[in-house]
N, C-alpha and C positions, 0 to 999 in steps of 0.2 A: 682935387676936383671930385666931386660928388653927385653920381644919380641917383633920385629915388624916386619910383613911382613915374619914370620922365620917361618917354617914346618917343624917336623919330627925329631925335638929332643927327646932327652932325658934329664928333669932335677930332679936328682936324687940327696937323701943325700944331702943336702945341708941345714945350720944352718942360716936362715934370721932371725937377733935381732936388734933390738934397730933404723930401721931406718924409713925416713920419711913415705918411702914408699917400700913394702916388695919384692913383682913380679908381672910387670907389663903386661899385655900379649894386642898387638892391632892386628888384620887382622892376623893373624897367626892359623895354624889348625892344628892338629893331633900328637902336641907333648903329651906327655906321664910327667906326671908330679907325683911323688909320694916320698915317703919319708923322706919328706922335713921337716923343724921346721921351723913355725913362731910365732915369739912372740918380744913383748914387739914394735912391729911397730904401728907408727900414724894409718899408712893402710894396712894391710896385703895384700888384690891382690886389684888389677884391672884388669879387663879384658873387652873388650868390639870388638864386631864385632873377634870373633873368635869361636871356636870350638874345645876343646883338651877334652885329658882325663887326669882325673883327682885320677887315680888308678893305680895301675900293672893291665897288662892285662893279666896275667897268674897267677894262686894263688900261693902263697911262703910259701916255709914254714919256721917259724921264731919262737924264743922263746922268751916269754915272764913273766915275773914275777914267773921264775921256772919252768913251764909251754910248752911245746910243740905242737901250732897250725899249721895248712895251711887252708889261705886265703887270697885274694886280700889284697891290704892293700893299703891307700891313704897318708893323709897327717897331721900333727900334727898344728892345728890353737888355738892360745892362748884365742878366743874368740869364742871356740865350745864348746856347755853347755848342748849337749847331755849326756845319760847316757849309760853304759856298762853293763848290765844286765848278761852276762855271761862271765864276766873278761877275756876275748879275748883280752885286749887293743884296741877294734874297737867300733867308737859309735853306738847306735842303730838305729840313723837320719842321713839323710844327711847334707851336709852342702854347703849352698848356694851360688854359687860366679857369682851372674849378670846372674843368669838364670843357667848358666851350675852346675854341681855337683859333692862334692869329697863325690863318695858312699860307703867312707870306711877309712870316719877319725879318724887317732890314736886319742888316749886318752893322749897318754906322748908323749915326743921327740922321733923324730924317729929313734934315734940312740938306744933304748930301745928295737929294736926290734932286737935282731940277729940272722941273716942264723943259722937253727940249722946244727949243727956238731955233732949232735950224732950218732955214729954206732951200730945196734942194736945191741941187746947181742945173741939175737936166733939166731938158722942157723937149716937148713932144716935137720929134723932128729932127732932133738935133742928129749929126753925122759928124762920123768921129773916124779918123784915116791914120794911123800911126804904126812906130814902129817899136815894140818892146821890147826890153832888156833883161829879164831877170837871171839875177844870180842861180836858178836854180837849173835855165839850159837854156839850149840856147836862142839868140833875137826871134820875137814873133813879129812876124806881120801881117798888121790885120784891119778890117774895114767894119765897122759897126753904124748900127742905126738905132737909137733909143725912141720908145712910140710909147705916148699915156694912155694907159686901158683905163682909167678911171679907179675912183676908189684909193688914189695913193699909192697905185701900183703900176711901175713901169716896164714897159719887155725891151730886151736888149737882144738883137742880132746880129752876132758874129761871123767876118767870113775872115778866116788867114790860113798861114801856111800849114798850120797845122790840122788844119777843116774848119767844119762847121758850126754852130751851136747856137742853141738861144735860154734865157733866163727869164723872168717876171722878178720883181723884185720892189718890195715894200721902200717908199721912198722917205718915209718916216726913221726909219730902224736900218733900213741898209740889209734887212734880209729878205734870201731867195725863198723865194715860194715856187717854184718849179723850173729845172732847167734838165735838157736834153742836146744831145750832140756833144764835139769834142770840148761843150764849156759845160759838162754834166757834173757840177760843184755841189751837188746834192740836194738837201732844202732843211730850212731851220740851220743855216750858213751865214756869214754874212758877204755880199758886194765884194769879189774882185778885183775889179777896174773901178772901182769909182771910190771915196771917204768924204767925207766931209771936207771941205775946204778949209771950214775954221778951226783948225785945229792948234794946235803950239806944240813945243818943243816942252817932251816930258810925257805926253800925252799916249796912252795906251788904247791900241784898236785891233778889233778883232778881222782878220781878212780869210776868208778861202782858201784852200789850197786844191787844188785837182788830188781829188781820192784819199784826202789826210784830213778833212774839217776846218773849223777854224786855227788858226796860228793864231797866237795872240804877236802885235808887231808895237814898239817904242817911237814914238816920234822921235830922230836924232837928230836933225840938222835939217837946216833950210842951206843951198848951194845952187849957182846956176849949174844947168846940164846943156851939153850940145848937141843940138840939136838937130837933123838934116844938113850936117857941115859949118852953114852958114849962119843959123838962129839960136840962139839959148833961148831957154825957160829957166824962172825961177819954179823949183821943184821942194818936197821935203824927200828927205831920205827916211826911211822905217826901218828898223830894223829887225831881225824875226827874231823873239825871244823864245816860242818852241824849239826853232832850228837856227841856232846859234851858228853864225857867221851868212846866213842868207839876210835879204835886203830890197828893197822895192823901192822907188821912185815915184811920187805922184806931182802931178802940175798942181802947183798953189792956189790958181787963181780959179780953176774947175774942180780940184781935187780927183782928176782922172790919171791913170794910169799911164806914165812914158816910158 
C-alpha cells in the first residue's frame, strides 16, 4: 500500500503479510491509520516527509481476550517488543516509525480486537436482595439498587452486613468511576458484582477486590448453586488466578454476583 501526496484518509483493518514492502506513506498528512496487521514483511512502513496519525482518534470500545476495554487502539507490528503490563492487548511503549509514533500498538492482530456487542443486563431500577458467598470470608448480606445517571453510567447502592457503600460504573467496560463506603473498590477497577452474562468457559475477566485492584479471574465451570434452601441457579464459577485457590460465583442468566 502506498501514499503519496494523499490527505485525510482512512486506512483501517487491513492484513499486510508477506511482502517486500508493507505501507509506504511520502508528503501525505493527516490520514488516520489504525487497526491494521503487519507482519512477516522485508519492511513494514516507510514514511518520510509526512505527518499522520497513527491511532483512532476517539477511544473504542473493543474486546479482547474475554475481557471488555475502551481505549485508543493503533496498530499490530510484527517487530514491536514492548510489553503489556495490564492485558489490555496495548503496548506499554510506543512504536517508532521515522520519528512519528503509533501510541497505541496492539499486542496481536488487529482483528483480535472486536466492537464489543454487549447489552448490559442492568436497567434503571432494578433491586437486587441477595446473600454472598465468597471464599475470601465470610456470607455478605446485602440489599442493592442499580439507578441510570445517563451517559452509560450506572450508580450502585449497597446496604449489608458489612455497611454501606455506592459505586458509578461505566456500563460499557464494566469500570468504576467513583466509589465510596464499605464498597470503596477504588476507580479505574473493574465491577464487582456484576460481568457480563455471555461469557464461556475459558474466558478471562478482570473483577475488584476490596483494597487489592483488579484480580484477573478464569471462567471454570457452569454448576447449579442452592440457593435460599429451596431454589438453584444456574451460576458460573471463576476462579481467581491472582489469588490461587479463591473463587466467585455469578448468576448466568444476569451475570450478577450469588
Amino acid at each position: 500500500i502506498k501514499l503519496y501526496e494523499s490527505d485525510y484518509n482512512r486506512v483501517f483493518q487491513n492484513t499486510i503479510n508477506g511482502n517486500n514492502g508493507g505501507l509506504g506513506v511520502e508528503y501525505s498528512y493527516n490520514n488516520i491509520i489504525y487497526m491494521n496487521s503487519f507482519s512477516g514483511n522485508f519492511q513494514n512502513i516507510f514514511s518520510q516527509n509526512s505527518n499522520n496519525y497513527w491511532n483512532s482518534q476517539e477511544p473504542i470500545v473493543y474486546y479482547y481476550n474475554g475481557i471488555t476495554f475502551e481505549n485508543y487502539l493503533g496498530n499490530h507490528w510484527d517487530d514491536y517488543y514492548g510489553s503489556d503490563l495490564n492485558y489490555d492487548g496495548i503496548g506499554e511503549t510506543d512504536y517508532n516509525i521515522n520519528g512519528e509514533y503509533d501510541n497505541y500498538p496492539l499486542i496481536d492482530d488487529g482483528n483480535e480486537y472486536y466492537k464489543s456487542s454487549h447489552i448490559p443486563s442492568l436497567f434503571d431500577g432494578l433491586y437486587m436482595e441477595s446473600t454472598t458467598e465468597m471464599s475470601y470470608s465470610s456470607p455478605i448480606t446485602s440489599k442493592g439498587t442499580y439507578s441510570d445517571l445517563g451517559n452509560d453510567i450506572f450508580k450502585a447502592n449497597m446496604i449489608s452486613n458489612m455497611g454501606d457503600g455506592s459505586y458509578d460504573l461505566h456500563h460499557k467496560t464494566r469500570i468504576i468511576l467513583f466509589s465510596e463506603g464499605v464498597f470503596n473498590f477504588g476507580i479505574n477497577v473493574h465491577a464487582p458484582f456484576w460481568i457480563f452474562p455471555d461469557v464461556k468457559i475459558g474466558d478471562t475477566i478482570l473483577i475488584a477486590v476490596a483494597s487489592e485492584g483488579d484480580h484477573l479471574f478464569r471462567v471454570s465451570s457452569e454448576l447449579l448453586y442452592n440457593y435460599r434452601s429451596s431454589d438453584t441457579l444456574e451460576v458460573w464459577k471463576l476462579d481467581d488466578l491472582t489469588l490461587p485457590g479463591g473463587y466467585l460465583y455469578f448468576e448466568k442468566n444476569t451475570g450478577l454476583l450469588v
